[in-house]
PyMOL Python script that loads the backbone (N, CA, C, O; Angstrom):
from pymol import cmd

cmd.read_pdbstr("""\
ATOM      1  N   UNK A   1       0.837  -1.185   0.000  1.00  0.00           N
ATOM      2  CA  UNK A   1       0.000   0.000   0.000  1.00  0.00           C
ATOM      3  C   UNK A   1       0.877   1.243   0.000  1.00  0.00           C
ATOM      4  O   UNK A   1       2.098   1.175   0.141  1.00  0.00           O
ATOM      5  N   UNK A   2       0.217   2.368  -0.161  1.00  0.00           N
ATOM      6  CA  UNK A   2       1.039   3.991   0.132  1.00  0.00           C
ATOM      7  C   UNK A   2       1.264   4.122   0.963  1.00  0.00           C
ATOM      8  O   UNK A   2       2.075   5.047   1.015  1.00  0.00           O
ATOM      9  N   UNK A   3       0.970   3.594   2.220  1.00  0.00           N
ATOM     10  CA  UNK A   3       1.414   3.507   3.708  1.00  0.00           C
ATOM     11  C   UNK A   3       3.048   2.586   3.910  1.00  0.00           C
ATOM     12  O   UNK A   3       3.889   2.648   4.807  1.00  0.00           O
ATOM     13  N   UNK A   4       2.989   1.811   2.704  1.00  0.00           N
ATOM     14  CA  UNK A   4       4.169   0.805   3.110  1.00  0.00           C
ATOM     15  C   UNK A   4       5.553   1.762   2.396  1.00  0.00           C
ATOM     16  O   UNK A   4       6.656   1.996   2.892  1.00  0.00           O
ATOM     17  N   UNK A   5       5.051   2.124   1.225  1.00  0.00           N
ATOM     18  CA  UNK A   5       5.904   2.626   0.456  1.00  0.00           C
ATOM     19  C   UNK A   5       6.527   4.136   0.927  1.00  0.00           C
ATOM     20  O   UNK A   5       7.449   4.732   0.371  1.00  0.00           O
ATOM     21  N   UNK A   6       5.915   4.487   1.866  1.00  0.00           N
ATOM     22  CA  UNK A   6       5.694   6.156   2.467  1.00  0.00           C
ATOM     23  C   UNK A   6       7.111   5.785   3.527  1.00  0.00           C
ATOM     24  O   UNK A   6       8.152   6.439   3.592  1.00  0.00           O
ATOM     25  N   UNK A   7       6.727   4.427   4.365  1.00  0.00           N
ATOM     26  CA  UNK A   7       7.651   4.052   5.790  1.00  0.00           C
ATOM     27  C   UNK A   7       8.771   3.916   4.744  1.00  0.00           C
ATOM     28  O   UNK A   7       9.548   4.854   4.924  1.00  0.00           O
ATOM     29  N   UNK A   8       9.178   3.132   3.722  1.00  0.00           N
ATOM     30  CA  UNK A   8      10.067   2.338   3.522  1.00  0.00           C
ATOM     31  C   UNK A   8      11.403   3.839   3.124  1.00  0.00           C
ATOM     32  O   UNK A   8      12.596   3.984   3.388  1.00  0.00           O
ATOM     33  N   UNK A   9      10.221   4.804   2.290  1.00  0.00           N
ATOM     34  CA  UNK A   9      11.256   5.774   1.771  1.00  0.00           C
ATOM     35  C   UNK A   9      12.028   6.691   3.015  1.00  0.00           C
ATOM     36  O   UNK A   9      13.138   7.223   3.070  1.00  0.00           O
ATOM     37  N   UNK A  10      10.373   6.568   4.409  1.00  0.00           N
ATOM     38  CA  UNK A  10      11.179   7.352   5.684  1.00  0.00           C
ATOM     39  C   UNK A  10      12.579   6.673   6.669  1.00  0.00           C
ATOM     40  O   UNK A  10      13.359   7.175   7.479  1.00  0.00           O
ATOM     41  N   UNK A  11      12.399   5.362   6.129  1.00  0.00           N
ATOM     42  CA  UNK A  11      13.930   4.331   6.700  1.00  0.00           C
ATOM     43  C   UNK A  11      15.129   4.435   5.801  1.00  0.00           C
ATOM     44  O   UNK A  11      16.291   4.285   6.180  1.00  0.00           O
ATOM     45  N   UNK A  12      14.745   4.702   4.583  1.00  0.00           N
ATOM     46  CA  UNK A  12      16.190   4.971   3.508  1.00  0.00           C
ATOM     47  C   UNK A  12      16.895   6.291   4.027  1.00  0.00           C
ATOM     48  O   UNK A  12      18.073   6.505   4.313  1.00  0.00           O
ATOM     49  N   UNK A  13      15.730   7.134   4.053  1.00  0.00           N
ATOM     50  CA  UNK A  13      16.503   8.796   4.374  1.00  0.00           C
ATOM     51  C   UNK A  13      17.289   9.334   3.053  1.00  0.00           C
ATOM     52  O   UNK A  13      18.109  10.240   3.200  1.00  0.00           O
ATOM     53  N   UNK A  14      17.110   8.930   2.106  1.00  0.00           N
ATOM     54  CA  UNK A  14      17.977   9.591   0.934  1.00  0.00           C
ATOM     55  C   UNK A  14      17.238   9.702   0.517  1.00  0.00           C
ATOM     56  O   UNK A  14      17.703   9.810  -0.617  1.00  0.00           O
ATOM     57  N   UNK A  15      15.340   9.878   0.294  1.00  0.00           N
ATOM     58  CA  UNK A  15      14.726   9.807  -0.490  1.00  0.00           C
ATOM     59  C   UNK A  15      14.060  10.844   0.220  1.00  0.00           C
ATOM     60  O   UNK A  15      12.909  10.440   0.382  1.00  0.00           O
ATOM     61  N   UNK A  16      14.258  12.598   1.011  1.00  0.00           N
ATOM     62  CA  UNK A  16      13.751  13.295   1.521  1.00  0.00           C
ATOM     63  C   UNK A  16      12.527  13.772   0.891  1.00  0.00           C
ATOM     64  O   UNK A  16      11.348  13.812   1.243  1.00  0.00           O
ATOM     65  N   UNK A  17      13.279  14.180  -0.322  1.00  0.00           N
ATOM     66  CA  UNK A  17      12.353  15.218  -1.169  1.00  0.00           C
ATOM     67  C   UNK A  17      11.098  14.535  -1.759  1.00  0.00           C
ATOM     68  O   UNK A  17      10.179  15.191  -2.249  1.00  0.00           O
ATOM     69  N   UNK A  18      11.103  12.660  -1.663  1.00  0.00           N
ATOM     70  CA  UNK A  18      10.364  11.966  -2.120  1.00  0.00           C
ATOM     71  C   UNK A  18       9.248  12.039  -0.860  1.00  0.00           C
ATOM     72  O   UNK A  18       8.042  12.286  -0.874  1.00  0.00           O
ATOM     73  N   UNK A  19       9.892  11.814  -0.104  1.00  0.00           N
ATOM     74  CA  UNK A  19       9.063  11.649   1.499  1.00  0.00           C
ATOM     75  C   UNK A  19       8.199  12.939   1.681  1.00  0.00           C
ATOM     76  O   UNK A  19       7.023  12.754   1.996  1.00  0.00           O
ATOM     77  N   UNK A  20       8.675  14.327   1.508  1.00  0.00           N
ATOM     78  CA  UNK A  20       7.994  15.259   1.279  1.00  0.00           C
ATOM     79  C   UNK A  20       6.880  15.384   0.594  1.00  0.00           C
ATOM     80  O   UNK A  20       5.872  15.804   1.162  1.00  0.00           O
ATOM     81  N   UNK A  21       6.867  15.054  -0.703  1.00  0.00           N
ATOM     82  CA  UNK A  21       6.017  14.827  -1.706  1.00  0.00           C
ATOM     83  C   UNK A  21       4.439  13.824  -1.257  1.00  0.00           C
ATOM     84  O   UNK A  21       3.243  14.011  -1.481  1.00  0.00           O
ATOM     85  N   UNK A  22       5.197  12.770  -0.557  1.00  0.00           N
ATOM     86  CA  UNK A  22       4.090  11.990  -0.091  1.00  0.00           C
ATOM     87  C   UNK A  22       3.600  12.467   1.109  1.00  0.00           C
ATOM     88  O   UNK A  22       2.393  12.223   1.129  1.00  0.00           O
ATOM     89  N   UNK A  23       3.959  13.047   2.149  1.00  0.00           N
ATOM     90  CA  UNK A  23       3.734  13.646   3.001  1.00  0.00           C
ATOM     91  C   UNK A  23       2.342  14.946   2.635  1.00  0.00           C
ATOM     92  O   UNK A  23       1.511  15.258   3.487  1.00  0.00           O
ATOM     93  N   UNK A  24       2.382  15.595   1.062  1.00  0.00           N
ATOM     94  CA  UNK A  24       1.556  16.526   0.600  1.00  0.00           C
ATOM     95  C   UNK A  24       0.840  16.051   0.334  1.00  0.00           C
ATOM     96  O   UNK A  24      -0.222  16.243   0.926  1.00  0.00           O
ATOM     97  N   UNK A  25       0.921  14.890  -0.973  1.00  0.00           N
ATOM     98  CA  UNK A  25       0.095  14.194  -1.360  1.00  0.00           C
ATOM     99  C   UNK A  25      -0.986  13.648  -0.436  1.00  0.00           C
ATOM    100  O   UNK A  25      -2.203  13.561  -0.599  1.00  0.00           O
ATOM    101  N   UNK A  26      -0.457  13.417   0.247  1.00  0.00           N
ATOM    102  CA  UNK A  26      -1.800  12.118   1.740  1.00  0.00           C
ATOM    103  C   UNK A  26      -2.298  13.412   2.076  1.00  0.00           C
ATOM    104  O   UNK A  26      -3.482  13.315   2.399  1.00  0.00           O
ATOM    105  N   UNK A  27      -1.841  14.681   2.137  1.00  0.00           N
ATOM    106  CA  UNK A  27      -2.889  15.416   2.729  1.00  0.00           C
ATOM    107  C   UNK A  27      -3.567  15.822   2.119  1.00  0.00           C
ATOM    108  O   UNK A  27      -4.725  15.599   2.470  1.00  0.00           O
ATOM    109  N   UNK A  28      -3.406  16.604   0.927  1.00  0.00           N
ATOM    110  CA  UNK A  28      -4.269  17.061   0.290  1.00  0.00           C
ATOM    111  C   UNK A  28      -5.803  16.473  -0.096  1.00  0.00           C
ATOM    112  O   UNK A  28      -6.963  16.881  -0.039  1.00  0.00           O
ATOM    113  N   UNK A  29      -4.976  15.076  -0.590  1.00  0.00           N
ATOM    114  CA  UNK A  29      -6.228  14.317  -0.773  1.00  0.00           C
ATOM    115  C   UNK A  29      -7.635  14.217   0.405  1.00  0.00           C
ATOM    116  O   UNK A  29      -8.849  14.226   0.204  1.00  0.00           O
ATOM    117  N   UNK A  30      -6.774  14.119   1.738  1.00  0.00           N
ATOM    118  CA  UNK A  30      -7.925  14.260   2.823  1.00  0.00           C
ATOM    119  C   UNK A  30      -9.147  15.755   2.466  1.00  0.00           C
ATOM    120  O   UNK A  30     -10.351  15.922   2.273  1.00  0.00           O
ATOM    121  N   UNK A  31      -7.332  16.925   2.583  1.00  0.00           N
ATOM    122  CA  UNK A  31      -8.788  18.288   2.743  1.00  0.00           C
ATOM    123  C   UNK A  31      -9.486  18.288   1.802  1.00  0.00           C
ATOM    124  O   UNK A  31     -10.606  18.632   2.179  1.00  0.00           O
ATOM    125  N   UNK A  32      -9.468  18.057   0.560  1.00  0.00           N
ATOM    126  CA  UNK A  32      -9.963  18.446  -1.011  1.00  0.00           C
ATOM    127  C   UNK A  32     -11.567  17.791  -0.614  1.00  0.00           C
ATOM    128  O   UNK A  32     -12.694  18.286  -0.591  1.00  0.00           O
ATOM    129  N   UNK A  33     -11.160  16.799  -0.406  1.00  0.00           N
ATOM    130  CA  UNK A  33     -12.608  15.386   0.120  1.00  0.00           C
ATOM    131  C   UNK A  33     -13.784  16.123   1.337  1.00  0.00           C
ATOM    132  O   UNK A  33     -14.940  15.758   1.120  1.00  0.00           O
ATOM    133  N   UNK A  34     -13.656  16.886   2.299  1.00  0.00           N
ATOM    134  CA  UNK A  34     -14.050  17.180   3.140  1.00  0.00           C
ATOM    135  C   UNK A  34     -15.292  18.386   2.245  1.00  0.00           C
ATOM    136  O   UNK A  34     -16.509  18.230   2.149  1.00  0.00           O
ATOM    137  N   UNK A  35     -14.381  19.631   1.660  1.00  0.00           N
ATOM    138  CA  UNK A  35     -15.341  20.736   1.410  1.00  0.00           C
ATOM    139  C   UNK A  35     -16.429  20.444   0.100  1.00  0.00           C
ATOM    140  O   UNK A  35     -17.542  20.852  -0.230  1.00  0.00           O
ATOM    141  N   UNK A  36     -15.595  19.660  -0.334  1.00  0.00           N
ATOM    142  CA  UNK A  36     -16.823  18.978  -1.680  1.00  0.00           C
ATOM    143  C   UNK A  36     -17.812  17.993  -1.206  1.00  0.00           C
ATOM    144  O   UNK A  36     -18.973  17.902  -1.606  1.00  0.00           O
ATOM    145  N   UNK A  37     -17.294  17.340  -0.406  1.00  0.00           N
ATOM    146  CA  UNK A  37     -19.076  16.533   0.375  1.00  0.00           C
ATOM    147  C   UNK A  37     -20.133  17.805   1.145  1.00  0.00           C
ATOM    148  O   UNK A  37     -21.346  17.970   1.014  1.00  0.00           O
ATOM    149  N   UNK A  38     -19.192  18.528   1.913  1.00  0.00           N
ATOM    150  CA  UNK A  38     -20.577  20.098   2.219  1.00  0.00           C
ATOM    151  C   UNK A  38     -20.769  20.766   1.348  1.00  0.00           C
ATOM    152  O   UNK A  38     -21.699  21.555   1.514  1.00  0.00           O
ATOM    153  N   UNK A  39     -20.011  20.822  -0.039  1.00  0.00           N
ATOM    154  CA  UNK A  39     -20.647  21.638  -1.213  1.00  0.00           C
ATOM    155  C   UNK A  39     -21.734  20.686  -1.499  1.00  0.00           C
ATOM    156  O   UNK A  39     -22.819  21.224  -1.724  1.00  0.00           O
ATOM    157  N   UNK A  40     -21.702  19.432  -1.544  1.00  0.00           N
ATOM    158  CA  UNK A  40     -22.455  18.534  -2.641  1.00  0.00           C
ATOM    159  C   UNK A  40     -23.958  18.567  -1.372  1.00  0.00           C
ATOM    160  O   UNK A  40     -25.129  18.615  -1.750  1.00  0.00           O
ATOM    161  N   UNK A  41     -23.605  18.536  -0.158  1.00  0.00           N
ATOM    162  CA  UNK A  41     -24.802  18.547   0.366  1.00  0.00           C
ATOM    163  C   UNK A  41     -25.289  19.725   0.844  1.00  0.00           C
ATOM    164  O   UNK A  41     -26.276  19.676   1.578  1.00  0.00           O
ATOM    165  N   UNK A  42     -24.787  20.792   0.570  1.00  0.00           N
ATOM    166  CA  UNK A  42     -25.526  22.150   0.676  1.00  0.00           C
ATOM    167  C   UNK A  42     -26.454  22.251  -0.419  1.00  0.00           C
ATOM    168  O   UNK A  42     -27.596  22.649  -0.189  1.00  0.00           O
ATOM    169  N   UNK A  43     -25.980  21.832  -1.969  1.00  0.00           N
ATOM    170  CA  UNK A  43     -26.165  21.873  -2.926  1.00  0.00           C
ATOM    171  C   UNK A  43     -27.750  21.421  -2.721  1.00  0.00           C
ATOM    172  O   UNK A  43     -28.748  22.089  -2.992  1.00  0.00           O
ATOM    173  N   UNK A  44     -27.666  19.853  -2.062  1.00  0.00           N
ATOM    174  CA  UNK A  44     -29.086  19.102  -2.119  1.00  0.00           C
ATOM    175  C   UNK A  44     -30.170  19.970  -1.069  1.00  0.00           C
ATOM    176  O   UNK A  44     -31.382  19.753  -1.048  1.00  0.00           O
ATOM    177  N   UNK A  45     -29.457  21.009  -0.197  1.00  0.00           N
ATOM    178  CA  UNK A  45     -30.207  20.958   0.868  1.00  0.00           C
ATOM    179  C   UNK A  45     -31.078  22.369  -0.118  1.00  0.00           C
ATOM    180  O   UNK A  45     -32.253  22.679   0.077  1.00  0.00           O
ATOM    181  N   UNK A  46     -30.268  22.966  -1.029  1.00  0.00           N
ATOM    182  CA  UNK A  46     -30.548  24.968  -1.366  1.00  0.00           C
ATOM    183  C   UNK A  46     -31.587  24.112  -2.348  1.00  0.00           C
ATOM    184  O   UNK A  46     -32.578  24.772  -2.663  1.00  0.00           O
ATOM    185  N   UNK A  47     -31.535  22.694  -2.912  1.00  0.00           N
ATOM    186  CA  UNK A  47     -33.017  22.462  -4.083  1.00  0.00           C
ATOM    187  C   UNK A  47     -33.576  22.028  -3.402  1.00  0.00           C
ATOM    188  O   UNK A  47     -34.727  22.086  -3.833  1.00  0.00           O
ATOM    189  N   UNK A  48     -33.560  21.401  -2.195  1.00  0.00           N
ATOM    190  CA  UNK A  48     -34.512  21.179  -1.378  1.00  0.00           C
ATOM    191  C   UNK A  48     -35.760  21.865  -1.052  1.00  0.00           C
ATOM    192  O   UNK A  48     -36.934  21.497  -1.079  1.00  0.00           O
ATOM    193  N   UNK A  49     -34.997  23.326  -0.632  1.00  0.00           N
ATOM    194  CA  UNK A  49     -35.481  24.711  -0.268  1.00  0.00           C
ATOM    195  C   UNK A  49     -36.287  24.846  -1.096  1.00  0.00           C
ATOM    196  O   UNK A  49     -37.496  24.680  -0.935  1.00  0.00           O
ATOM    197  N   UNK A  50     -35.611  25.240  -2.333  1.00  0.00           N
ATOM    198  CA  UNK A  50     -36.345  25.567  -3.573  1.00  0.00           C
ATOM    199  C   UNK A  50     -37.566  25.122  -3.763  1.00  0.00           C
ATOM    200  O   UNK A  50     -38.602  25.771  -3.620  1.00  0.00           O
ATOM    201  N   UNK A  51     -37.449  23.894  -4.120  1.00  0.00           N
ATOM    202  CA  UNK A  51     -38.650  23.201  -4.637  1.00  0.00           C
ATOM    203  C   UNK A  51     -39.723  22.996  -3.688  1.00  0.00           C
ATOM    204  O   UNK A  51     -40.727  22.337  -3.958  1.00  0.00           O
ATOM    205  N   UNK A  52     -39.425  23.787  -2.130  1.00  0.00           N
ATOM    206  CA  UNK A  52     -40.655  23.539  -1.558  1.00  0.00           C
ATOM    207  C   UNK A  52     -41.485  25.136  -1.053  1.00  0.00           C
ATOM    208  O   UNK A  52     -42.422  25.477  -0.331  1.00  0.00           O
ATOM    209  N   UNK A  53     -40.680  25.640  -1.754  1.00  0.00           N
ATOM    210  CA  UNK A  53     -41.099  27.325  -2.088  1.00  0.00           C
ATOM    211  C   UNK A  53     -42.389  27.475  -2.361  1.00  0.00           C
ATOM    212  O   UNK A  53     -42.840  28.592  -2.616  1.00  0.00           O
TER     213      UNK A  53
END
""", "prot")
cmd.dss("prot")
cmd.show_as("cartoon", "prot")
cmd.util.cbc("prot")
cmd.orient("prot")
């Protein structure tokens, strides 16, 4: 997994700038995921509204 491959590059230590990279990568992916599920369900909640106008 990306978890195995993440440890293996943090035990080499010559692979900093690689370790960095994955270090961004794993996060980003978390925050990006978070504000698009409350966009997607604000989204359902504002036609919700709407349509019972």
């Amino acid at each position: 997994s990306a978890m195995v491959i993440f440890e293996h590059f943090k035990e080499v230590d010559c692979y900093s700038n690689i370790s960095i990279a994955y270090r961004i990568l794993f996060t980003v992916h978390v925050t990006v995921a978070s504000p698009e599920r409350s966009f997607s369900k604000l989204k359902l909640l504002k036609n919700y509204l709407r349509s019972t106008m």
